[in-house]
N, C-alpha and C positions, 0 to 999 in steps of 0.2 A: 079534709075540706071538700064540697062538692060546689060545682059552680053554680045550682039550683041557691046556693046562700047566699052567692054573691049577687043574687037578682035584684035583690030590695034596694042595690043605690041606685042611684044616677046623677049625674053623669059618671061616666064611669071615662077612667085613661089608662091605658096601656102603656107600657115603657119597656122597651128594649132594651140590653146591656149598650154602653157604650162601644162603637164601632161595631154595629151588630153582624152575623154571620147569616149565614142561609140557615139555620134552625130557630137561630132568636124571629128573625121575621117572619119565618111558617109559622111559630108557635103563636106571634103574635097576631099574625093575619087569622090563624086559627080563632083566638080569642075574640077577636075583634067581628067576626062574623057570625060568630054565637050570641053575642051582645047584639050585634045591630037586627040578626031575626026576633031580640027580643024586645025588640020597640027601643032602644036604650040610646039617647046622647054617648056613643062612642068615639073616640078617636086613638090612633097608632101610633109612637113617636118613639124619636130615640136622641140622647143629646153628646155633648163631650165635645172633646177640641176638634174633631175631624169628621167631615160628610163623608158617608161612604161612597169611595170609589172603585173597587175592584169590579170590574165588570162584568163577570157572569152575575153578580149582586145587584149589579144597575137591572143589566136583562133579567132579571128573576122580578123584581118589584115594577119592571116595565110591561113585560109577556105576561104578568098572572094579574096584574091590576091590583097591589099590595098599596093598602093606602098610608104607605110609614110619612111622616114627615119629621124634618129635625127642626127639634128645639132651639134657637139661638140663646133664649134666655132661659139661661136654668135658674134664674131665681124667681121665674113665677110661680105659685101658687096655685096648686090642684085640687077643684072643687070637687067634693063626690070622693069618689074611690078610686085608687092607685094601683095596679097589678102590674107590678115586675116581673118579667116572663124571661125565662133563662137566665135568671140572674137573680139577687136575693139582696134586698132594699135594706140603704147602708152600706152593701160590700163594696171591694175598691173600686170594680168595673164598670158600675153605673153611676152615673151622678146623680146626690142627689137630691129629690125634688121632694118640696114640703108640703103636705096633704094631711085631707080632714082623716081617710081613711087608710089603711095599706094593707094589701094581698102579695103574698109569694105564692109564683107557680114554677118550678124550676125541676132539675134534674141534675144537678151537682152537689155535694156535700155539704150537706145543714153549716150554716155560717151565720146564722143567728135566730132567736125564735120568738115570734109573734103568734098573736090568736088564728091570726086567717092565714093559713101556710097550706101550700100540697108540694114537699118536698121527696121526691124518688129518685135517686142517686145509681139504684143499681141500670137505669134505662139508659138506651142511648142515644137519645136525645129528648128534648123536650116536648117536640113533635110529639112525639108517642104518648107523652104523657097528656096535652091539651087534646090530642085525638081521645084517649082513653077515657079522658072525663065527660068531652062530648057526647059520645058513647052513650056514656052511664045514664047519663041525661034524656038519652032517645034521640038525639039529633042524627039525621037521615043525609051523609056526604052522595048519596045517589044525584047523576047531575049537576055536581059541584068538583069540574075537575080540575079547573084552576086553585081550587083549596086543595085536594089532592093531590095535586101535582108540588105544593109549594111544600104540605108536610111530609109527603114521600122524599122530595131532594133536600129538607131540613136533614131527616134521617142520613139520607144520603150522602150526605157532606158533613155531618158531625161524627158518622162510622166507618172515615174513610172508606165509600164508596160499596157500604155494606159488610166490607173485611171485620168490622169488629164489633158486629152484632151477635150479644151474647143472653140476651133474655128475650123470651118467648114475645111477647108483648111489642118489642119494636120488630119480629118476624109476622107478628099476625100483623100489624098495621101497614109494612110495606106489601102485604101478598093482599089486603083487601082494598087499598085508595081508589081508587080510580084515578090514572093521573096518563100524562100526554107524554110519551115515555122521547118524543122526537124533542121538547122543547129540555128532560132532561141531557140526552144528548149533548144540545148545544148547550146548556148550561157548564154542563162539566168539561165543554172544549174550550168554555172560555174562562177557563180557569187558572193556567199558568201564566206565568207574564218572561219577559226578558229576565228582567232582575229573578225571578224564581230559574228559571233554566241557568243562570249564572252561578246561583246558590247550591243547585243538584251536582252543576260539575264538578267545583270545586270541593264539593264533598267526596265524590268520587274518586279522588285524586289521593287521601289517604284515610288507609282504614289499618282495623286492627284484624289478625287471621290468625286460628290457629286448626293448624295441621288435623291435629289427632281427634280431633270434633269436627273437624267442616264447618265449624261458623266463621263469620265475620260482622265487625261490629266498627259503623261509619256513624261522626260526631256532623251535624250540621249547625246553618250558622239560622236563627230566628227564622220559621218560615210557616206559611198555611200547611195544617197537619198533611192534604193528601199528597204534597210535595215530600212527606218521608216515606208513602207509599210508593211514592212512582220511584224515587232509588231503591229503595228495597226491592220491587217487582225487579229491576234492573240487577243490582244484585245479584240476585237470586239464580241468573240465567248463566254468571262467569262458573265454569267450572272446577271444580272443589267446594263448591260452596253448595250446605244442603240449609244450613239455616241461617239468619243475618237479624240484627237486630239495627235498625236507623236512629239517630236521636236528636232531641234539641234541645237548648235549655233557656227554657222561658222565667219572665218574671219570676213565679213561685210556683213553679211545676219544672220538671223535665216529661216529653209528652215523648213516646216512642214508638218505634212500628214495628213489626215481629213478621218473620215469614219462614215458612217450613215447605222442604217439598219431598219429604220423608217419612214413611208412614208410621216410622217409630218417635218421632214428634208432632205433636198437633200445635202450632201455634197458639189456639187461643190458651191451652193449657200451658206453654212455657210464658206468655204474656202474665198472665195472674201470678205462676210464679217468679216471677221477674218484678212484679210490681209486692210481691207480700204481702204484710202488714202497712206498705209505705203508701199505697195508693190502691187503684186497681186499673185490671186487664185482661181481656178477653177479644173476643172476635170470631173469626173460623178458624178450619183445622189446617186454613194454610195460609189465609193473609188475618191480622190479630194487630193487637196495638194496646197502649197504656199510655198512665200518667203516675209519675213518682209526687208525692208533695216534696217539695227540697225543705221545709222545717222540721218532716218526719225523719225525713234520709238524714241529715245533719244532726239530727239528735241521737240517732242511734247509727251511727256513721262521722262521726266528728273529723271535716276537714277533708270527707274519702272526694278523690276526683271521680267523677263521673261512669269514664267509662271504665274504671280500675273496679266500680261496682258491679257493671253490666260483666268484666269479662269473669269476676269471681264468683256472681250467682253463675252464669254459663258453665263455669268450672266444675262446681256445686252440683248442677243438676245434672251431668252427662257422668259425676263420678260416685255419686250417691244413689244412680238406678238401673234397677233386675230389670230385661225384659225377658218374659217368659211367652216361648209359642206354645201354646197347650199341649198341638199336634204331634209336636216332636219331645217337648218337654218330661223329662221322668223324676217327677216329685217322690220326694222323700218323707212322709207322713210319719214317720221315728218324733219328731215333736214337735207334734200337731194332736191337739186335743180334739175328742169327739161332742159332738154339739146335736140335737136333737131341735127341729123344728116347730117352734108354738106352735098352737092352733088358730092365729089370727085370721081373722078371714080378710080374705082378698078378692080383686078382681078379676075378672077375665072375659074376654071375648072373641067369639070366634068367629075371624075377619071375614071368610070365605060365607057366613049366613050373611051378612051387610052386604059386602059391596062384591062386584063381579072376580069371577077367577081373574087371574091377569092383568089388573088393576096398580099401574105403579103409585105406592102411596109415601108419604110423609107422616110419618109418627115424632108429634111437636111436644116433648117436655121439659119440662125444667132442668135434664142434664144435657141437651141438644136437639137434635135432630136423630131419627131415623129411618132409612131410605129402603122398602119392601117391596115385593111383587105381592100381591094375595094370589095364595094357595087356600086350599080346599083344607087344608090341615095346617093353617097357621093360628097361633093361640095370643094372643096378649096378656099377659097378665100385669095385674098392678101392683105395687108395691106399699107400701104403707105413708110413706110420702109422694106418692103420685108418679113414679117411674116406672118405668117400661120394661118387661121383658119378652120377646117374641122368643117363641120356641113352639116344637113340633106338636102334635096334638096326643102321639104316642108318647112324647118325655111328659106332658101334662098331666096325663089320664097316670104316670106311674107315681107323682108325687102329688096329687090333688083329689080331691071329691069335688065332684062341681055340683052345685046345688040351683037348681031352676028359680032365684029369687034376684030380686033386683039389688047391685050392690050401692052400699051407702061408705063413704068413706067414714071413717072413725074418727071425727076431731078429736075425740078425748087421747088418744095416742098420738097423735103425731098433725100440724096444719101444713098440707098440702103447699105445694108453692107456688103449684101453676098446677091447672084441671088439664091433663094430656087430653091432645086432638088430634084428628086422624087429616092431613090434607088430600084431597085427591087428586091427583097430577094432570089426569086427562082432562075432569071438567072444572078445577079451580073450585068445588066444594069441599064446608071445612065440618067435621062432624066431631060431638063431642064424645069421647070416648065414653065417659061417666053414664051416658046415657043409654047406653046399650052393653054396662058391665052388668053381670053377673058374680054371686057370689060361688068363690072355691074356699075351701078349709085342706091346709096339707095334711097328707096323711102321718100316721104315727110312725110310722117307717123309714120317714122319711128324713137323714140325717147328715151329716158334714165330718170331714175331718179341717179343722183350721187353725193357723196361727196369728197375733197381732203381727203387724209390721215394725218392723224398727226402719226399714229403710224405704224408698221409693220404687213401687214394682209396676210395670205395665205390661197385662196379660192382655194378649191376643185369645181370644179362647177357640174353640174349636168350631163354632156359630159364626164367626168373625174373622178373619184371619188380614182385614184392612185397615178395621180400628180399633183401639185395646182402649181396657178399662185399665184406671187409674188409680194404682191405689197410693194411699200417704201412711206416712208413722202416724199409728193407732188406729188405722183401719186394718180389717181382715183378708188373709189371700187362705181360701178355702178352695175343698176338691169334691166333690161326690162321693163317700159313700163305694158305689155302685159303680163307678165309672171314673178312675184315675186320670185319665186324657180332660174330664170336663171340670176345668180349675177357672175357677173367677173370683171375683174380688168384691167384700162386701163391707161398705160405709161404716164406721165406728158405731154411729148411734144408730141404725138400722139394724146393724147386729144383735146388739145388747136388744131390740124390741123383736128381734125375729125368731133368736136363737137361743136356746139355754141349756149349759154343759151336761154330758149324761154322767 
């Protein structure tokens, strides 16, 4: 759905979930100011048994001029069109109101479906997603920094405090708003209360440890999510402790925070495995978070307590994984099958012609972030789903032809999940990489020796030696050919499109 459709009503109402949060109200302030640039009888609301009180909430809709009002009467009747914004009309969170029309804009998991929906689940927050469509539309946030400022700290407060931003999409919308970074500040100071500092301590007070892992894992009592970051961060600081997971158990979720201060776990990756199949989890590679649904977990969990869950995935995951340092590592290739490199063509670009030597950059894809200096001899190449790999210009020239033609990515193989972007540190421009690749084709020589996985292996490789790639049962842990030290790890279905046995 694009919001260019939803032009044709008017009047047009907005409605917030019950007891709305700093994201439902950016999203909704968002919405509501793209309608009123379009001439549109607009208005904001939100209804349910209780007016919002928390006070950084008050100062948010006070400081940015958020025109929410509450409902008293939820059984009036909405002329024109209806848009539920973080929230999804009918579910239990909002009440709800009877109308000619109804739109979903939301960013939580499909809970029911209508004609006019824009539902994206894997974002993290709403914001990102009423920014995105904005966007699409040509709508210009230049000069509009109290819109920015409200959908940056929506973001802000739905990913505990940016910890568990894990799709590209809410990284490009908080590095471009333009927002007043002093009134987020005071927003996020006034955001614990007594009774919150009462609920930290006492969680505090006991937790679950074990030794021979260094984690620790502390049950809380109902609270606003960044209150499981702030013990965590706390956590995190007692010694013996390298990872901790914080949790709560809400209505129909348990919501959780994840932290790692160890290079041989990344939080956002034990986060997603910590949530499975049951939810989802993500964030960065040291503060991270999730949510369990408790209908999934009790269905294939019948009766399990809580954190008898958390400490037997922990168990699971520290006893089920290789870590492998390439550097020091002495692979045994006895069996390991030999694999020869299609000829797909790929991309590449050579950073040091774009942007100046010395240049610290941010290379933005869909598996993360990556953090470069440009050298004279650094190569990018692209992958077939749109991932990254930087390497030297001498390892390129040995397994590549590069051909002077402009690269087109291959929808019929494989759609891309996010077009990689280059950021540039010094002056905050963002450049599309797509647009300055070229085509390479490997060469025929060019080959592997590798095995599937049966178990969980994270290789440092010899490029890296701070973040390892990850591999899972049924992906590949491959070596070079040419060079035994250079061992990485290649995606299940990437493999089968890259590589084929000699």
């Amino acid at each position: 759905m694009k919001l260019r459709e939803l032009e044709k009503y008017n009047p047009i109402t907005i409605q917030c979930h019950d007891n709305p949060d700093a994201d439902a109200l950016a999203s909704g302030f968002g919405l509501y100011t793209y309608f009123a640039e379009k001439g549109k009888d607009v208005r904001l609301l939100y209804a349910g048994s209780n007016r919002i009180q928390k006070k950084n909430l008050l100062l948010m809709i006070e400081k940015l001029g958020i025109p929410v009002v509450y409902l008293e009467d939820a059984t009036e009747s909405v002329e024109g069109l209806l848009i539920t914004v973080d929230c999804q009309y009918g579910a239990g969170n909002v009440t709800g109101l009877t109308a000619d029309e109804v739109a979903i804009i939301d960013h939580h998991q499909p809970e029911v479906s209508i004609p006019l929906m824009e539902v994206r689940s894997n974002l993290g927050s709403c914001a990102t997603l009423v920014w995105s469509m904005m966007k699409e539309e040509g709508f210009s946030f230049t000069g509009k920094e109290k819109l920015g400022t409200a959908l940056y700290y929506g973001l802000f407060a739905d990913t505990n405090q940016f910890a568990e931003i894990y799709n590209p999409l809410d990284r490009d919308m908080r590095d471009a708003l333009p927002c007043e970074k002093s009134l987020i500040h005071r927003f996020r100071n006034s955001n614990l209360s007594r009774h919150e500092l009462e609920i930290a301590g006492l969680a505090l007070i006991k937790h679950i440890y074990n030794e021979d892992y260094r984690y620790a894992i502390i049950k809380a009592n109902p609270c606003d999510p960044n209150l499981l970051g702030l013990i965590s961060d706390f956590l995190l600081q007692v010694d013996g402790v390298d990872t901790c997971v914080v949790y709560n158990e809400l209505k129909d979720g348990i919501k959780f925070s994840v932290r790692s201060c160890v290079k041989e776990v990344r939080a956002n990756e034990l986060a997603a495995y910590l949530a499975d199949s049951l939810g989802s989890g993500g964030g960065h590679k040291e503060k991270a978070g999730g949510v369990l649904r408790k209908s999934k977990l009790y269905e294939k969990h019948p009766l399990i307590q809580t954190e008898i869950y958390f400490s037997e995935k922990l168990n699971e995951y520290y006893d089920n994984c290789l870590i492998i340092d390439a550097k020091a590592y002495q692979i045994d290739i006895t069996d390991m099958k030999a694999y020869l490199k299609k000829d797909n063509p790929e991309g590449y670009m050579a950073v040091g012609e774009i942007l100046p030597i010395g240049t610290p950059i941010i290379i933005r894809t869909w598996q993360g972030d990556l953090e470069r200096i440009v050298e004279d001899d650094l190569i990018l190449v692209i992958g077939l789903r749109g991932e990254v790999y930087p390497m030297k210009s001498a390892k390129f020239l040995e397994e590549y032809r590069a051909l002077e033609m402009q690269y087109v990515m291959d929808s019929s193989l494989v759609k891309a999940e996010y077009a990689p972007t280059i950021h540039n540190k010094l002056d905050g421009r963002t450049m599309e990489l797509m647009r300055y690749a070229k085509v390479c084709i490997p060469k025929e020589e060019t080959h592997i020796h590798a095995k599937e996985l049966t178990r969980m292996v994270k290789v440092f490789s010899i490029y890296d030696s701070e973040k390892y790639q990850l591999g899972k049962p049924g992906d590949f842990l491959a070596v070079r050919c040419n060079d035994r030290q250079d061992i990485f790890v290649v995606e299940r279905d990437i493999f089968f499109m890259s590589y084929e046995e000699m």
